[in-house]
Residue frames as qw, qx, qy, qz and C-alpha x, y, z in Angstrom:
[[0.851, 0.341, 0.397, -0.033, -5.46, 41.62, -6.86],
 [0.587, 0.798, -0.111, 0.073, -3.25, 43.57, -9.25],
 [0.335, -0.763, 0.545, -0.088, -0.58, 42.81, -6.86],
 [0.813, -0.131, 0.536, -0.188, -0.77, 39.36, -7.19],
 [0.842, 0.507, 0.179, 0.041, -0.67, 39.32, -10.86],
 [0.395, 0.817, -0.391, 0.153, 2.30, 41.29, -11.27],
 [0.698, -0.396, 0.569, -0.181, 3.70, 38.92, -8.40],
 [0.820, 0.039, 0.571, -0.005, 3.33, 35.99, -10.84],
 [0.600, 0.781, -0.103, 0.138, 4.55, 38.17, -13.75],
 [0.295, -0.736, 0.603, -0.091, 7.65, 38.41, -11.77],
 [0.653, -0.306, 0.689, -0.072, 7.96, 35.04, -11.22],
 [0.807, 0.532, 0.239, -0.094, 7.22, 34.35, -14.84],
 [0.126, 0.955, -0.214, 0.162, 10.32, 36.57, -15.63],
 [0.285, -0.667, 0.682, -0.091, 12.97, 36.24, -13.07],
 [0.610, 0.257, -0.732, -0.158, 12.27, 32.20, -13.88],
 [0.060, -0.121, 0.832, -0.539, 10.78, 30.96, -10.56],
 [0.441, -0.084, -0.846, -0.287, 8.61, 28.00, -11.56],
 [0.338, -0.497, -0.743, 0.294, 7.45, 26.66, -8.25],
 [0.108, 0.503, 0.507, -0.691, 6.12, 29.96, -7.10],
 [0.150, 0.115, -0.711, -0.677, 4.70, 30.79, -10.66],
 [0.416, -0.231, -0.862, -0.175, 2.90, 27.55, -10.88],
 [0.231, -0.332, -0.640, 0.653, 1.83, 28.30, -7.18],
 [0.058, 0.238, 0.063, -0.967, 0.92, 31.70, -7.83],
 [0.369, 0.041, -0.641, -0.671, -1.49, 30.41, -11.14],
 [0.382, -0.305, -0.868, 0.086, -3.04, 27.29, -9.10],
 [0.028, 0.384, 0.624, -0.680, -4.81, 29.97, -6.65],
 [0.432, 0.284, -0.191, -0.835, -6.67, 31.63, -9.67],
 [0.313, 0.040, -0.846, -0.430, -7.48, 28.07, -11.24],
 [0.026, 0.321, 0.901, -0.291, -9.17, 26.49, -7.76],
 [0.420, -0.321, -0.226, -0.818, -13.43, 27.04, -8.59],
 [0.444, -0.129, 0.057, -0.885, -15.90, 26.90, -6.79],
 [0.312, 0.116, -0.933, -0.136, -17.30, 23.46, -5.44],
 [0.546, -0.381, 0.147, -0.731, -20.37, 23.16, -3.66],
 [0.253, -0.040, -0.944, 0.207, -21.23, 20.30, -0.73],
 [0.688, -0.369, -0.270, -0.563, -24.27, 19.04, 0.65],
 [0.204, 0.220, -0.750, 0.590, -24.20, 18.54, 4.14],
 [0.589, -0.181, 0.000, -0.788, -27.30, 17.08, 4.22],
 [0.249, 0.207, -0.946, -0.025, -27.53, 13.73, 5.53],
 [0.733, -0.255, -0.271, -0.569, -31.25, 11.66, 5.97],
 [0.400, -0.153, 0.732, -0.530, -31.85, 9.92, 9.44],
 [0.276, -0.093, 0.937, -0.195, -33.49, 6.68, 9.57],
 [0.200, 0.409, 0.724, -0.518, -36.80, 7.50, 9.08],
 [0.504, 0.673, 0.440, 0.316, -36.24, 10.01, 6.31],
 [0.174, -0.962, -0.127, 0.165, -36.07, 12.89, 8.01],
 [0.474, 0.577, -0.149, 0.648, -33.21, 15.47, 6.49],
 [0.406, -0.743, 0.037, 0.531, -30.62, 16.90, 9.53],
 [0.520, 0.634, -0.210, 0.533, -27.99, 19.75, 8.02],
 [0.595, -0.794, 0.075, -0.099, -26.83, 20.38, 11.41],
 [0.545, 0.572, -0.608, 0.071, -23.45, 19.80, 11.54],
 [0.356, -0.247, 0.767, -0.473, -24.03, 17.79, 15.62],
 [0.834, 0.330, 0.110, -0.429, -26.81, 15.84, 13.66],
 [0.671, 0.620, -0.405, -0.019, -24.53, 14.79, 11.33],
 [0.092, 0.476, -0.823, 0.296, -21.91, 13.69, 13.59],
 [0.376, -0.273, 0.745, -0.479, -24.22, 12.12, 15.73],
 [0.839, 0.319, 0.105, -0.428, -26.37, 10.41, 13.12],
 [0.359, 0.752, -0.552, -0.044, -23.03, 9.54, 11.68],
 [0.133, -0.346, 0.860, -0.350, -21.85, 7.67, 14.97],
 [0.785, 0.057, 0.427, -0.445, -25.26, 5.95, 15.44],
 [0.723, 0.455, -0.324, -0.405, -24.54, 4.11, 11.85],
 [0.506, 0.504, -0.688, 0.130, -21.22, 2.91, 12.50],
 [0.167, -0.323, 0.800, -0.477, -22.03, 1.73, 15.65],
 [0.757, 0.164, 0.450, -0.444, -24.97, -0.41, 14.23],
 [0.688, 0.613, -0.300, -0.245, -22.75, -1.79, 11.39],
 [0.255, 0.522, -0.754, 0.307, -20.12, -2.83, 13.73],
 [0.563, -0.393, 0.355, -0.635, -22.20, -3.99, 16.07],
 [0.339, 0.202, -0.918, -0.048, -21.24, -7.65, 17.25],
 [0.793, -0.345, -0.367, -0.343, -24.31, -10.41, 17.86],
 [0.961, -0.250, 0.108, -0.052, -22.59, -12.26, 20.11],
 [0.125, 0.599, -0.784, 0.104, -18.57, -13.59, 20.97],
 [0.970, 0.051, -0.179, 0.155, -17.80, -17.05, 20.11],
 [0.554, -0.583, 0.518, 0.289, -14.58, -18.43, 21.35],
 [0.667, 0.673, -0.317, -0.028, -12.24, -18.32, 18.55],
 [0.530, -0.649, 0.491, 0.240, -9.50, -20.99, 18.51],
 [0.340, -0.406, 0.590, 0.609, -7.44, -22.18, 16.16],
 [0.549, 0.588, 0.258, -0.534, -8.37, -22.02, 12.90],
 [0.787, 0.088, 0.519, 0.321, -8.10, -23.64, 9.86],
 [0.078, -0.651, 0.281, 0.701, -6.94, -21.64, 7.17],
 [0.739, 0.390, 0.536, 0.120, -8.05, -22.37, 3.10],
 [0.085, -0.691, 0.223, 0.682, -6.63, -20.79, 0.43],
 [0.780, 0.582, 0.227, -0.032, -6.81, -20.66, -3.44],
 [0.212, 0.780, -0.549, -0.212, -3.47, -20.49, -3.79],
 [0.955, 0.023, -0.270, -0.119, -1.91, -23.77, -4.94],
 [0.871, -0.456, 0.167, 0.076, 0.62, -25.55, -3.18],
 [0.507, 0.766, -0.396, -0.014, 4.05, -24.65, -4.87],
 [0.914, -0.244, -0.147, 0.288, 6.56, -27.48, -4.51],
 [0.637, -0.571, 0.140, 0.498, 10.43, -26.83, -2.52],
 [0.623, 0.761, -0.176, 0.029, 12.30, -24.87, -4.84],
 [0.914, -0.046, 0.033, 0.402, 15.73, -26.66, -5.20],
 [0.360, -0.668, 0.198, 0.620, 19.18, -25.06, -4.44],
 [0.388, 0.049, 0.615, 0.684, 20.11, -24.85, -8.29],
 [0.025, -0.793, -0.569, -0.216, 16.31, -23.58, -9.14],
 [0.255, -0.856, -0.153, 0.423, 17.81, -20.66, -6.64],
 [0.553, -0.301, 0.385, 0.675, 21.15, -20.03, -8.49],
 [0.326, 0.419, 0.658, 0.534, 19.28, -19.84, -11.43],
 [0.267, -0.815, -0.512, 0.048, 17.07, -16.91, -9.72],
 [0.442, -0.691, 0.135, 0.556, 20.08, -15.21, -8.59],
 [0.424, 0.087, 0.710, 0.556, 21.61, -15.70, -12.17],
 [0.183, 0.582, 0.689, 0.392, 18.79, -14.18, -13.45],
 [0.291, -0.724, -0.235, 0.580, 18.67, -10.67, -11.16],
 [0.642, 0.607, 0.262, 0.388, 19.03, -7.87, -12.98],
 [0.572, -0.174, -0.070, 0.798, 22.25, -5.72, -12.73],
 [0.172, 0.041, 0.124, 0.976, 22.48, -1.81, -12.37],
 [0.363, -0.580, -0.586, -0.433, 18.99, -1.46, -10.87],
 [0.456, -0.581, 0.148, -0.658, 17.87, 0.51, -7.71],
 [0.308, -0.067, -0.929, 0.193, 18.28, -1.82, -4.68],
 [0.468, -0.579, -0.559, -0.364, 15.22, -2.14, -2.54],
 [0.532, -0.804, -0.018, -0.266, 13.91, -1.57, 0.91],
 [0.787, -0.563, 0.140, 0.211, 16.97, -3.82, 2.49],
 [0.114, 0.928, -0.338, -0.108, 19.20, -1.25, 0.06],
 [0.710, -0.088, 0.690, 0.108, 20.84, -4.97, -1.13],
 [0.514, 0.626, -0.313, -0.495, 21.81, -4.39, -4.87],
 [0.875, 0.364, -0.070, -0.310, 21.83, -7.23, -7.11],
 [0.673, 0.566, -0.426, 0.211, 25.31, -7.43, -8.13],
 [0.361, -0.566, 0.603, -0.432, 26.21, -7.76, -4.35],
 [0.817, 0.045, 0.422, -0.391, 23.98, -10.95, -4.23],
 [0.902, 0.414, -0.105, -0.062, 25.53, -12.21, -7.64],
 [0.414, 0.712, -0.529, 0.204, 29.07, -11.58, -6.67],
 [0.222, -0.257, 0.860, -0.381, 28.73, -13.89, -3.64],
 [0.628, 0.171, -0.525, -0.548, 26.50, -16.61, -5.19],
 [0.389, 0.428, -0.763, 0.288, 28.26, -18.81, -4.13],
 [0.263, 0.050, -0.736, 0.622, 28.70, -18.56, -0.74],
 [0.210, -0.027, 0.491, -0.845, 25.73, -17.45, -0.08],
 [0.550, -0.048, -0.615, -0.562, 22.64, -19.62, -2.39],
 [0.455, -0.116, -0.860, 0.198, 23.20, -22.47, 0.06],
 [0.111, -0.379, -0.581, 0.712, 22.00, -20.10, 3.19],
 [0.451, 0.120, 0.027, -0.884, 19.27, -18.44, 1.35],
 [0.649, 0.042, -0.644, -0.402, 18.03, -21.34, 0.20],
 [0.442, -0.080, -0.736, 0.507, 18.05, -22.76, 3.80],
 [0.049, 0.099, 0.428, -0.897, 16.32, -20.07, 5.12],
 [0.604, 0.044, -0.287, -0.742, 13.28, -20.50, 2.62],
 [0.664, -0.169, -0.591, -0.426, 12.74, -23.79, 3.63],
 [0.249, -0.209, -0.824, 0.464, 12.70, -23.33, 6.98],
 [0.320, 0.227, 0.042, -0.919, 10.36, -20.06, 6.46],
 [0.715, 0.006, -0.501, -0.488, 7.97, -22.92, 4.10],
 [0.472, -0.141, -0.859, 0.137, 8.36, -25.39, 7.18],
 [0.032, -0.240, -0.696, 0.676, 7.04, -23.16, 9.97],
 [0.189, 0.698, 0.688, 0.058, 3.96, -23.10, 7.16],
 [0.169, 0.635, -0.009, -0.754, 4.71, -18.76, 5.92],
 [0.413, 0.375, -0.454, -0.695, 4.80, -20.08, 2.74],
 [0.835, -0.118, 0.374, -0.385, 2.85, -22.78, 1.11],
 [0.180, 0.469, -0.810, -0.304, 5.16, -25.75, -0.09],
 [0.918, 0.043, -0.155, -0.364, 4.20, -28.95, -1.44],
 [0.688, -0.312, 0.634, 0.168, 5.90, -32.33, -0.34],
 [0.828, 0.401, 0.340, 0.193, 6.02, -33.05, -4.50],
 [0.094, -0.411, 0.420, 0.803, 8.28, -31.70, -7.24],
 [0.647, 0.641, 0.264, -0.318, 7.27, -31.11, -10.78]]
């Protein structure tokens, strides 16, 4: 034990943080007691840890448990979302236009200023692609405008 401490004096010293911290975080963890007691149908108390497992399995396998398969075919789909209408090439530009510069690029590692310096050339074909992605029904588009 007296090892340990002068250990983490060291480390306190020499300026090595992560083992330090480390060193401190094994004195902090207390004590946590668990009840591994778990009541069976009837009432009855198991602490068994096979009990447990097996009392465990019985639950989930009487929550999950399906009445009966129906044939499932297509289905209609409802949503509370409303119906947003086409958004118009210019409505994109603006979008682009609006992007903000000098910002982390996301998952497809696509920065901003890439996407503004080719506006242009490239609004028309995103803007294509969304409404063929809102025609095969991924997104929901309305036949109106606002």
């Amino acid at each position: 034990m007296r090892a340990k401490f002068e250990e983490i004096e060291t480390n306190s010293k020499i300026k090595t943080i992560g083992f330090f911290y480390r060193g401190i975080s094994v004195f902090k963890k207390v004590y946590q007691p668990r009840c591994n007691i778990v009541k069976y149908e009837k009432g009855d108390m198991v602490a068994e840890s096979n009990s447990i497992v097996v009392r465990w399995r019985k639950y989930f396998s009487q929550l999950f448990k399906v009445h009966g398969i129906k044939e499932v075919g297509q289905a209609e789909i409802h949503t509370a979302e409303p119906l947003v209408p086409e958004p118009s090439a210019s409505e994109l530009e603006m979008a682009i236009g609006k992007l903000k510069s000098h910002k982390s690029p996301g998952i497809d590692q696509i920065m901003a200023e890439m996407i503004k310096a080719a506006r242009r050339k490239i609004s028309l074909e995103i803007h294509n692609l969304l409404l063929l992605i809102g025609r095969r029904n991924c997104l929901k588009f309305g036949s109106t405008r606002s």
